[in-house]
N, C-alpha and C positions, 0 to 999 in steps of 0.2 A: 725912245725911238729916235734913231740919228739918222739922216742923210748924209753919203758921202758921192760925189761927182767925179769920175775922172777918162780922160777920150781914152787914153790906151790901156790904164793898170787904176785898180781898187784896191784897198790894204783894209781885209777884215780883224778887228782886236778879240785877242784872250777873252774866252764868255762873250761870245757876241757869234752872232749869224749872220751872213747879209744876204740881201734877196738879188735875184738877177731878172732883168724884164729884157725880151728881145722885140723890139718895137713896139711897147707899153705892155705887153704878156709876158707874164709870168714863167720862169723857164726851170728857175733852178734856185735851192738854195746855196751861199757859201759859206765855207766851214772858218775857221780863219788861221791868217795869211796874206799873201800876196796874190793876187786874181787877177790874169790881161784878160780884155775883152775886146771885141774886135768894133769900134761903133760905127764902121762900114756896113755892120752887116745889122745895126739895129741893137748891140748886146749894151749893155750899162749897170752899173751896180745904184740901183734906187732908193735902197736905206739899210738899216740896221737894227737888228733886237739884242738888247741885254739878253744872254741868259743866265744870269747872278740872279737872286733871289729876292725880291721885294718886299715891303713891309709896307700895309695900308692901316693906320689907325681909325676906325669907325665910331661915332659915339652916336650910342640908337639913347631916345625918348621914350618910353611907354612907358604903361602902367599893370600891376600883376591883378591877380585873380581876387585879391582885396581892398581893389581901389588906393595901391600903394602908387602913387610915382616913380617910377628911378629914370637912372641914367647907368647904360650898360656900356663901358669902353672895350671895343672886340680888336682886339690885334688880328689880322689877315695876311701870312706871309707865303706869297707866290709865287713863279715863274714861268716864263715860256718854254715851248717843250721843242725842244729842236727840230724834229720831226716833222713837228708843224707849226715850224714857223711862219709861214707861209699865211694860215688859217691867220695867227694873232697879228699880222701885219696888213691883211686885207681887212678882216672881216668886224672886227672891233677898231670904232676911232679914237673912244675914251675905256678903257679896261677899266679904270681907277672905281668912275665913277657906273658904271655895269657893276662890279664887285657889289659898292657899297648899296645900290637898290636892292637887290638880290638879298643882302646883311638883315638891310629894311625888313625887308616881305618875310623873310624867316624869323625873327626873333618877336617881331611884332604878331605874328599870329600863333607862337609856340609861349611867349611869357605870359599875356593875358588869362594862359591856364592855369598856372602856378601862383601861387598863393607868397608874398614875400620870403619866408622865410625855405618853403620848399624851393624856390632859385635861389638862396645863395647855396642848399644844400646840392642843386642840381645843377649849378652853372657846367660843368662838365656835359650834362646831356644837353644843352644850350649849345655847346659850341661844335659838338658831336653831328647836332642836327643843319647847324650851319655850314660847316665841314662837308656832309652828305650833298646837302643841296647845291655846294659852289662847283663841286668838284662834276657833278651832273650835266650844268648850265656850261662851266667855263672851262671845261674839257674840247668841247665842240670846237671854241675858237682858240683850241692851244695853248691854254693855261694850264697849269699843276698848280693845284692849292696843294703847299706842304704842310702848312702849320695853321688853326685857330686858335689860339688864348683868348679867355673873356679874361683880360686883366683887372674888370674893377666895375662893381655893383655901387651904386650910389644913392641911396636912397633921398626921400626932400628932408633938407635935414629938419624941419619939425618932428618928421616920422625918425629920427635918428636918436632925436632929445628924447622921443617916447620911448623909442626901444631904451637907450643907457638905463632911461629911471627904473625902466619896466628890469633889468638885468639889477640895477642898484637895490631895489626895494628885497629881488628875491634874495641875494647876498645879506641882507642885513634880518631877513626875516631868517635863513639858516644858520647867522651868527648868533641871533637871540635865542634860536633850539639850543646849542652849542652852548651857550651861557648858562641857559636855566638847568642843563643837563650837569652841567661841573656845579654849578651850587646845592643842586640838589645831593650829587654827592661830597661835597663840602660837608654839608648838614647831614648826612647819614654816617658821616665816618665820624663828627664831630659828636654826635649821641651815642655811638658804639662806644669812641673814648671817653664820655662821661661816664656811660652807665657799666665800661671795663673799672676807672675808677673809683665811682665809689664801691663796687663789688669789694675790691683788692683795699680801700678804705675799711669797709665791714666787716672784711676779714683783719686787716690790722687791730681794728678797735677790739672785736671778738679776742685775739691773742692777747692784746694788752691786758681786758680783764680775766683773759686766764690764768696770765702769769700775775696781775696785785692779787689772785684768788689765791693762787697757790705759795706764793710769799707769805698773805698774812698769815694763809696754815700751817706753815712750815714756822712762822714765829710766834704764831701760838704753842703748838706743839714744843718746839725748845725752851720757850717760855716756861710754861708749864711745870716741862722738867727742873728747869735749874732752878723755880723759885716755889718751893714747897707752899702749898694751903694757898695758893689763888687759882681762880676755874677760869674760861675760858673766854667769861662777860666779863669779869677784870678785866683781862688780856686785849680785849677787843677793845672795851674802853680806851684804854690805854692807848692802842694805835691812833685810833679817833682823835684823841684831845691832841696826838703829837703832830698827826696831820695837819689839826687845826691850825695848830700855833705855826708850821711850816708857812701853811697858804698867807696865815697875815703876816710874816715876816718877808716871802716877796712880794707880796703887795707893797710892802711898806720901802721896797729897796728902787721900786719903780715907779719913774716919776709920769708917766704919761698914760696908766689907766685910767679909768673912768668905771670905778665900781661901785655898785649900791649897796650900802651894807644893810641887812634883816637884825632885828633882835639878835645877838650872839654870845654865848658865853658858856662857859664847861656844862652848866644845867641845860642848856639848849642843845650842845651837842650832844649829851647823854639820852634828851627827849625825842633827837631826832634817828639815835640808833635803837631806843627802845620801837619807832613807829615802823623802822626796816624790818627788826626784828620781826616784831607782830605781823606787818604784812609779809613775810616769805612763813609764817607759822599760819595764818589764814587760808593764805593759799594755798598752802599742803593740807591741811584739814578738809578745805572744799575739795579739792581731786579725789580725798579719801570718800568721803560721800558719798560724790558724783560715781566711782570706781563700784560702792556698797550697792 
């Protein structure tokens, strides 16, 4: 609010109104420009209103519906309404500080409902409700509230260090689901590929003694033929002892086993093909039995 003084002529500024009194009453507002006034006859230009738009930063105290502290910073942006000028130039002497009571009394009897965490979600209806109320009160004396922003919730920062650990604890507690969940399937795909491997092992091993099955029959068989008057326990012998003498000759070519040798010798090996024999002959006999 500006005072300008002058006996014959006033000069109102861009965004500004001035008031005119004709012997201390109120007469007129002026718009701006250049204004003569007559002060013979009582006329004067008395002051002046911004009508540019103001900004009041409020910072309210209280506490929410869970015995939290904060601190609420309210941005307030205003102006006078040209219309009635008149009204904000009499009737209010401090606007600034009318605003900020009014801030007071609304947000101190609407937050003590809310629980911390429902104001930051509702800061909007916070400022909604302040909005409402300024615009009610300070309409009267030719204000326009344009704009509330609650720019910034503050809580006591002990209750801040609580909240982070309380957000820290649950992050580390859904990183540890996250962890046990991947090792768990770690460990299920790691027993699929065991128990795929030895499957496709037991079927190698099964092929392998299909095929030394069917080799040694195939050389007994030729065997057989080309060498008149030996049966097919010669023949077998035979493979036996030559195996033998194979297995100790790499044994013998390699210097870093570690083998324990049994009783060995052609009569051992003969004893130990007469005892396969006997048990695959036992064992056919029992299933004949067992069958009878």
């Amino acid at each position: 609010m500006g005072n300008t003084f002058c006996i014959f002529c006033g000069c109102v500024d861009q965004a500004s109104v001035g008031v005119v009194e004709k012997w201390g009453r109120f007469t007129k507002l002026a718009h701006p420009g250049l204004h003569f006034f007559n002060p013979f006859a009582g006329e004067c230009l008395v002051g002046t209103l911004s009508t540019r738009i103001s900004s009041l930063d409020v910072r309210i105290e209280t506490k929410t519906k869970d015995n939290v502290f904060v601190q609420l910073l309210c941005s307030i942006q205003y102006r006078v309404v040209k219309e009635n000028a008149d009204d904000a130039f009499y009737e209010l002497q401090n606007p600034k500080e009318q605003i900020q009571a009014y801030v007071f009394d609304v947000v101190r009897a609407l937050v003590p409902r809310m629980s911390l965490d429902e104001l930051f979600e509702q800061k909007g209806e916070v400022a909604k409700n302040v909005l409402e109320e300024l615009e009610k009160v300070m309409g009267a004396y030719g204000y326009s509230i344009e704009h509330i922003l609650m720019v910034d919730i503050i809580p006591d920062p002990a209750v801040r260090k609580a909240m982070n650990e309380i957000n820290a604890a649950q992050r580390l507690q859904l990183a540890s689901v996250y962890k046990g969940e991947a090792e768990k399937i770690l460990l299920v795909k790691k027993a699929e590929a065991e128990a795929e491997a030895k499957y496709l092992g037991g079927v190698g091993v099964a092929k392998q003694r299909q095929a030394i099955t069917d080799g040694l029959r195939e050389n007994i068989v030729n065997f057989s033929d080309k060498v008149e008057g030996t049966s097919a326990k010669e023949v077998m012998d035979l493979i036996m002892v030559t195996q033998y003498f194979d297995t100790i000759k790499d044994l013998g070519n390699s210097s870093k086993n570690t083998t324990v040798f049994i009783p060995h010798g052609p009569g051992h090996v003969r004893d130990i093909g007469d005892q396969i024999r006997n048990g695959i002959m036992e064992a056919s006999s029992g299933q004949v039995n067992d069958a009878m």
